[in-house]
N, C-alpha and C positions, 0 to 999 in steps of 0.2 A: 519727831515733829508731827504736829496734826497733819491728816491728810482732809481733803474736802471731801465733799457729798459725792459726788462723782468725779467719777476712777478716769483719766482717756486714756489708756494704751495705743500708742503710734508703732507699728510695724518700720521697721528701719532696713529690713533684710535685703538681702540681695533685688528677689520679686519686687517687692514694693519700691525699693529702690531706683529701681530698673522705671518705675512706673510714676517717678513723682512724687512719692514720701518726705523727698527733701522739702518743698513747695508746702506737701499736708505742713508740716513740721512748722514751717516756718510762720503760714496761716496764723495758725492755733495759738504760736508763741506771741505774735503782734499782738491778735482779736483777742486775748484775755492777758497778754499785758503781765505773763511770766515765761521761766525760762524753762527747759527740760527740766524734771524734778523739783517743781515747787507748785505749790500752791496760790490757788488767788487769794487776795485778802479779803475777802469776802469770803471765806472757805468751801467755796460754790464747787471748784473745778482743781482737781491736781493732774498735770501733766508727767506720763512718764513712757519713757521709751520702753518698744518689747523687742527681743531678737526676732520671735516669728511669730503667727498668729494662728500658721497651719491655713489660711486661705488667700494662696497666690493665684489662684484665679480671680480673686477680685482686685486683685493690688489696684492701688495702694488700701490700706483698710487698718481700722481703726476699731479698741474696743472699749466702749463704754458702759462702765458695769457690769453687766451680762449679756451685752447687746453688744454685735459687728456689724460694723459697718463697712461697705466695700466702694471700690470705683469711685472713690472718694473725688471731689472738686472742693473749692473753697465755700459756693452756692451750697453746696452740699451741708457743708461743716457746719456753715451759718444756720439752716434751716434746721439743722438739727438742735443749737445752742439756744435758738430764739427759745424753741417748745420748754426749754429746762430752767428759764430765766423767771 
């Protein structure tokens, strides 16, 4: 399957978990409108789960591309998607 232009990796781990990853998860899957491992139709954005990210001092965190993102909120998530749109 095609992947899109940008990669998210969502931390699901215990840390992040612990911290709200469920909520990131859920965000992400409404605001673009797929499910874990798929792609928007627009090939903008593919979502896909990570076991760890290796930085549970920010949990919940999230990585996009080559870029982490930590202490993640929904405010957060958004402000980041607007810049990519």
């Amino acid at each position: 399957k095609p992947v899109g232009k940008h990669k998210i990796y969502v931390c699901t781990n215990i840390s992040c978990m612990l911290r709200g990853s469920e909520t990131i998860v859920s965000y992400l899957e409404k605001r673009l409108g797929i499910k874990m491992g798929e792609t928007t139709p627009d090939g903008l954005f593919t979502l896909k789960e990570a076991e760890c990210l290796a930085a549970c001092g920010g949990a919940p965190v999230m990585q996009m591309d080559n870029t982490y993102y930590e202490n993640l909120t929904p405010e957060k998530i958004e402000a980041i998607l607007e810049k990519l749109r």
